[in-house]
mmCIF file of the C-alpha atoms, coordinates in Angstrom:
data_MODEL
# 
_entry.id   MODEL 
# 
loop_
_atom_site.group_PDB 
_atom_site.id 
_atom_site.type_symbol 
_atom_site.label_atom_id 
_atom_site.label_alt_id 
_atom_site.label_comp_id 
_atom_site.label_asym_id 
_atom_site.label_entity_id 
_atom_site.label_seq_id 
_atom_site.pdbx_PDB_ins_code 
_atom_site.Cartn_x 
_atom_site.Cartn_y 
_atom_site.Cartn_z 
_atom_site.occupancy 
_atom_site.B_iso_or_equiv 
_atom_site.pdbx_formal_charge 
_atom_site.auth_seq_id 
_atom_site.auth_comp_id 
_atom_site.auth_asym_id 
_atom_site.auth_atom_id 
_atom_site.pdbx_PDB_model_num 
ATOM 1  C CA . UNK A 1 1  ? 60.225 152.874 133.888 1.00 0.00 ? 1  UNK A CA 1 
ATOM 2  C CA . UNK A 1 2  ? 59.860 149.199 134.740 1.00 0.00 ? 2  UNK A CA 1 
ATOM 3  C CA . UNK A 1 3  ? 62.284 146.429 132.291 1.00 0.00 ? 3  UNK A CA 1 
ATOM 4  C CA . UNK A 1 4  ? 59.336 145.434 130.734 1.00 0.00 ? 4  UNK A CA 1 
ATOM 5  C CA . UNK A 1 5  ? 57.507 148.528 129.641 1.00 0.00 ? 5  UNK A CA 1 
ATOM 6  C CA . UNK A 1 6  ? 61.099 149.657 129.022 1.00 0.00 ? 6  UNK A CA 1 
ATOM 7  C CA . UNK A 1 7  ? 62.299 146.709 126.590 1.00 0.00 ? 7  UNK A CA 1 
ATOM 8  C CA . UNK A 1 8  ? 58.566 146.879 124.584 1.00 0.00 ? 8  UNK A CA 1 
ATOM 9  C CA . UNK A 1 9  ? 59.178 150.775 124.073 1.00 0.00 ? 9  UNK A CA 1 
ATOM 10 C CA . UNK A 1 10 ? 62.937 149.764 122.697 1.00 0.00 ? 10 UNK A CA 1 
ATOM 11 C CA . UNK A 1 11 ? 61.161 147.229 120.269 1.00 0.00 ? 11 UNK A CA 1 
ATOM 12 C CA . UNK A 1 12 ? 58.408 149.560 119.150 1.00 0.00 ? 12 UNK A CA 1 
ATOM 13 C CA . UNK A 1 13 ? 61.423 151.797 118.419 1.00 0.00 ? 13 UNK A CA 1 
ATOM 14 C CA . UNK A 1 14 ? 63.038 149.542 116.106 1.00 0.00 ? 14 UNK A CA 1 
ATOM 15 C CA . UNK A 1 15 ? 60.073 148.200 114.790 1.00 0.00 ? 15 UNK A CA 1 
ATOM 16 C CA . UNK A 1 16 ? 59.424 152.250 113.547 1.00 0.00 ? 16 UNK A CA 1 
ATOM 17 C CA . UNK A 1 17 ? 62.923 152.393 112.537 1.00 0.00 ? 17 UNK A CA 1 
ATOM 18 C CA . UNK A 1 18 ? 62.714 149.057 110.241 1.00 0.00 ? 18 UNK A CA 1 
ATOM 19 C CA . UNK A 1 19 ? 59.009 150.621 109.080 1.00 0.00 ? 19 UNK A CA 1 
ATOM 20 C CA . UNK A 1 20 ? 60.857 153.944 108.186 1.00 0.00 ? 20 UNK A CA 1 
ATOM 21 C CA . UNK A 1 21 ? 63.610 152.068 106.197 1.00 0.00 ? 21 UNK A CA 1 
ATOM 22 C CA . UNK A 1 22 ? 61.461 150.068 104.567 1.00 0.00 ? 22 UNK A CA 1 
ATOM 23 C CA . UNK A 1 23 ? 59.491 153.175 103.267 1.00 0.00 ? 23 UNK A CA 1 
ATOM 24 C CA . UNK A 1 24 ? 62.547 155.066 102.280 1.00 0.00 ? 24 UNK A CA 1 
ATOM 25 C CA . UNK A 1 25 ? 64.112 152.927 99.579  1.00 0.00 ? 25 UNK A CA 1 
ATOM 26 C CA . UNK A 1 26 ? 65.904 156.094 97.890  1.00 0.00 ? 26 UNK A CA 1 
ATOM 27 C CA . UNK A 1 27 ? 68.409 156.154 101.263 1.00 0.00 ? 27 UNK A CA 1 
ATOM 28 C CA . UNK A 1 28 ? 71.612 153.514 100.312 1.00 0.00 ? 28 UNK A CA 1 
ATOM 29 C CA . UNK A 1 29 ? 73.008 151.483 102.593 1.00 0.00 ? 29 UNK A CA 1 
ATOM 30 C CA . UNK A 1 30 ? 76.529 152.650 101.928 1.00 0.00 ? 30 UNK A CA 1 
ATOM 31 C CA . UNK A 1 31 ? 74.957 156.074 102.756 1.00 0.00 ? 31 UNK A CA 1 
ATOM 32 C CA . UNK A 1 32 ? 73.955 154.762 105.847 1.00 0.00 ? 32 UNK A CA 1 
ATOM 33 C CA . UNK A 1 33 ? 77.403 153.123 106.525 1.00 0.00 ? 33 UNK A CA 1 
ATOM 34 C CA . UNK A 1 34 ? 79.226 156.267 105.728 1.00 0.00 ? 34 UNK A CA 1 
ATOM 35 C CA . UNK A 1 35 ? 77.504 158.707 107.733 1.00 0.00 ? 35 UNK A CA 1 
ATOM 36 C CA . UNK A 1 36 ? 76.354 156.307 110.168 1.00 0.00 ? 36 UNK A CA 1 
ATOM 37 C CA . UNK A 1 37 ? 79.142 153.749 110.316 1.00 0.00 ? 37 UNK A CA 1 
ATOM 38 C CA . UNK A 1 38 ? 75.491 151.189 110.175 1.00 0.00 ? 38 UNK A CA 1 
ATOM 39 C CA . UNK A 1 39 ? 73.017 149.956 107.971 1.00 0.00 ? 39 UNK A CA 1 
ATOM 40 C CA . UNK A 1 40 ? 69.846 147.841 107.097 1.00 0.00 ? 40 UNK A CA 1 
ATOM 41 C CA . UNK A 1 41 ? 72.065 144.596 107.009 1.00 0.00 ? 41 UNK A CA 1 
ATOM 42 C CA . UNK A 1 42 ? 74.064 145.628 109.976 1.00 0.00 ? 42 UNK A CA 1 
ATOM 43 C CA . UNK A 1 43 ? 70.049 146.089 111.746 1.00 0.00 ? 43 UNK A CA 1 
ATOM 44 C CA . UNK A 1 44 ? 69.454 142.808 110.330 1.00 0.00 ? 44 UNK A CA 1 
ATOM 45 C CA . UNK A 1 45 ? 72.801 140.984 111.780 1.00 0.00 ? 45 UNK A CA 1 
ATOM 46 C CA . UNK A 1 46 ? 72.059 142.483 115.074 1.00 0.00 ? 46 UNK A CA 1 
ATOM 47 C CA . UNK A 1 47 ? 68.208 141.156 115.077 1.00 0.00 ? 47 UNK A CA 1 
ATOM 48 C CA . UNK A 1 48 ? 69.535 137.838 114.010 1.00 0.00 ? 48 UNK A CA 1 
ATOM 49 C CA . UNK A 1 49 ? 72.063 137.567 116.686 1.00 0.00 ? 49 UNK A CA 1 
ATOM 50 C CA . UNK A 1 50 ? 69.554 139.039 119.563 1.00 0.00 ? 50 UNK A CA 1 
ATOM 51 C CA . UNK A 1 51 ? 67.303 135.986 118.690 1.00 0.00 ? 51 UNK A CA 1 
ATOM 52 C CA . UNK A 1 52 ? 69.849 133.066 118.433 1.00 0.00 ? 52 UNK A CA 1 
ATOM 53 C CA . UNK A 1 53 ? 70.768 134.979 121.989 1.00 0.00 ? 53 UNK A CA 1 
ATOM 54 C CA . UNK A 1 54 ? 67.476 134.178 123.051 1.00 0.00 ? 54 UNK A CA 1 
ATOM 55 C CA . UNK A 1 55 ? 67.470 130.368 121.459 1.00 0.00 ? 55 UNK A CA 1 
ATOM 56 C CA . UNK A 1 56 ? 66.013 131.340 118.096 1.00 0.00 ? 56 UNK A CA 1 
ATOM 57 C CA . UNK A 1 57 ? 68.592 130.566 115.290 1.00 0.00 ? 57 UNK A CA 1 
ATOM 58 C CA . UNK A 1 58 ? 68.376 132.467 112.596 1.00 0.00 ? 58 UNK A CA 1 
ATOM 59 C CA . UNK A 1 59 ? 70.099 132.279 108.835 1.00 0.00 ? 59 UNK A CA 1 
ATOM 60 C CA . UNK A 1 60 ? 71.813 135.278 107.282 1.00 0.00 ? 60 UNK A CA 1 
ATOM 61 C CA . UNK A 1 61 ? 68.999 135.580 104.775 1.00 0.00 ? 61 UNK A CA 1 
ATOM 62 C CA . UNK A 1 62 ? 66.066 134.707 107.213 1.00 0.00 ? 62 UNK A CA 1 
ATOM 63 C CA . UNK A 1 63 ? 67.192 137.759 109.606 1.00 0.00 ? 63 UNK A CA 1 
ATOM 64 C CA . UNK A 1 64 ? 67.569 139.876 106.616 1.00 0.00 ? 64 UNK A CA 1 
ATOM 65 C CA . UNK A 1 65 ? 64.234 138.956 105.278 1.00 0.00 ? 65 UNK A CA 1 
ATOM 66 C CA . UNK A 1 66 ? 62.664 139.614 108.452 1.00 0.00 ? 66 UNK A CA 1 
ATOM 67 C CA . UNK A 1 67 ? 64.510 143.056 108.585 1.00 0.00 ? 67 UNK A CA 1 
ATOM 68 C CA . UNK A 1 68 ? 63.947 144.038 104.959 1.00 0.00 ? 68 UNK A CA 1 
ATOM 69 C CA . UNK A 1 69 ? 60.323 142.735 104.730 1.00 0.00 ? 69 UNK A CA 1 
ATOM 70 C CA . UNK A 1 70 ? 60.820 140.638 101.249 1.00 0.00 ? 70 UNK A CA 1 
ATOM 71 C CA . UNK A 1 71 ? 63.966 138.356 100.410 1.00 0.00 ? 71 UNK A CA 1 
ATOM 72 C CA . UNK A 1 72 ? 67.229 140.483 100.327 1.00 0.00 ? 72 UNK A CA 1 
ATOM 73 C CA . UNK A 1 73 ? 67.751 139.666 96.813  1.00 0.00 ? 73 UNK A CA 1 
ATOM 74 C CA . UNK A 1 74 ? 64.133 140.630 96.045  1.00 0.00 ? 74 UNK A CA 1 
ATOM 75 C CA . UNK A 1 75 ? 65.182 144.578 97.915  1.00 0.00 ? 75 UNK A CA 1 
ATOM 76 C CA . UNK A 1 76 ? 68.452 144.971 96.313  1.00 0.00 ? 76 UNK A CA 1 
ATOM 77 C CA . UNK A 1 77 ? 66.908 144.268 92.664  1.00 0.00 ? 77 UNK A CA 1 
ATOM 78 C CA . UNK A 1 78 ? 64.412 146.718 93.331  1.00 0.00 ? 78 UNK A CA 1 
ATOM 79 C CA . UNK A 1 79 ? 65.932 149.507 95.255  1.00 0.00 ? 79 UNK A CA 1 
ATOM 80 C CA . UNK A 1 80 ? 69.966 149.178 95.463  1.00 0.00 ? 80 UNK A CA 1 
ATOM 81 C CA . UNK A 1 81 ? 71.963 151.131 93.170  1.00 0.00 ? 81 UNK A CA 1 
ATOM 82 C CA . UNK A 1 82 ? 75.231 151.229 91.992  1.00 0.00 ? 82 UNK A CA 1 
ATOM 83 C CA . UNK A 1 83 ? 78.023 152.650 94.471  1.00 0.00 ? 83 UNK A CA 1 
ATOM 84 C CA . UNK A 1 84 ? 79.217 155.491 93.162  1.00 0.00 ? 84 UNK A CA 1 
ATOM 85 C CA . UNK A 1 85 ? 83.314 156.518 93.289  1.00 0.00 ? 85 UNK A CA 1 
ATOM 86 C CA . UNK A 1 86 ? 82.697 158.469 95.610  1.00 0.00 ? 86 UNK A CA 1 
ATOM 87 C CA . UNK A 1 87 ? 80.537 156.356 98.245  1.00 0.00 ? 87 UNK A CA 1 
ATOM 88 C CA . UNK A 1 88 ? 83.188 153.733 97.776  1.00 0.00 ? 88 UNK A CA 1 
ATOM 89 C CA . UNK A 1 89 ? 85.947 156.176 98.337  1.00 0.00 ? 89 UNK A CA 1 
ATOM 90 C CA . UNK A 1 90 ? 84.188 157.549 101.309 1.00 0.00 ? 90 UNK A CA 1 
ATOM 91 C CA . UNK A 1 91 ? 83.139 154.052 102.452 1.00 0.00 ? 91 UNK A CA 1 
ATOM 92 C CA . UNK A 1 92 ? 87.188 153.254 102.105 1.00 0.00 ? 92 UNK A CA 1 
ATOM 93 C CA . UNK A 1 93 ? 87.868 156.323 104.343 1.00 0.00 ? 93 UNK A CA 1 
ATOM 94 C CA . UNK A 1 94 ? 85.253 154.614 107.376 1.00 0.00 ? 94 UNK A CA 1 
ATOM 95 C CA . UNK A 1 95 ? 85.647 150.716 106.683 1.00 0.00 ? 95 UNK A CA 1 
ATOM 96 C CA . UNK A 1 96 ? 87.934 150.339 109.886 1.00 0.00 ? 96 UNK A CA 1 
ATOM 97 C CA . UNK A 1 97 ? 85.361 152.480 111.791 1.00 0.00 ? 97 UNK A CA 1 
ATOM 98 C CA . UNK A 1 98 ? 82.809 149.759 110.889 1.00 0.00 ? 98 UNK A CA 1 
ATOM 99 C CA . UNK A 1 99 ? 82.109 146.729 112.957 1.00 0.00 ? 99 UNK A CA 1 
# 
């Protein structure tokens, strides 16, 4: 596979992944993090950081919007819920795991 066919097949990827996300709003993102050790705003940071890489600079909240598809606040008002104990404990258990 040549670079370019092989980057646009890695960005279709993660285009299907953020699609797939976006669609399942009942999957937490300290679910993710604890089974995962990664999440939608870990996905976000990383898209943020591959464009100021490329001489785009992003904000925070404009690499998050672009991941999430509506203002972060806007997602997390709609679809976060409250940790429970246990997510927190298990999150506890993984947080040095997590970078």
């Amino acid at each position: 596979m040549d670079e370019r066919t092989r980057t646009e097949a890695e960005a279709a990827a993660f285009r299907r992944l953020r699609d797939h996300l976006a669609e399942r709003t009942d999957v937490q993102n300290i679910d993710m993090m604890n089974l995962a050790g990664f999440c939608r705003n870990c996905l976000s940071r990383w898209y943020g950081e591959a464009a100021a890489e490329r001489g785009h600079e992003m904000s925070k909240e404009e690499a998050r919007e672009a991941f999430y598809g509506m203002p972060y606040a806007d997602w997390r008002d709609r679809y976060q819920r409250e940790a429970t104990p246990g997510q927190i404990h298990d999150f506890g258990q993984n947080v040095n795991r997590h970078e």
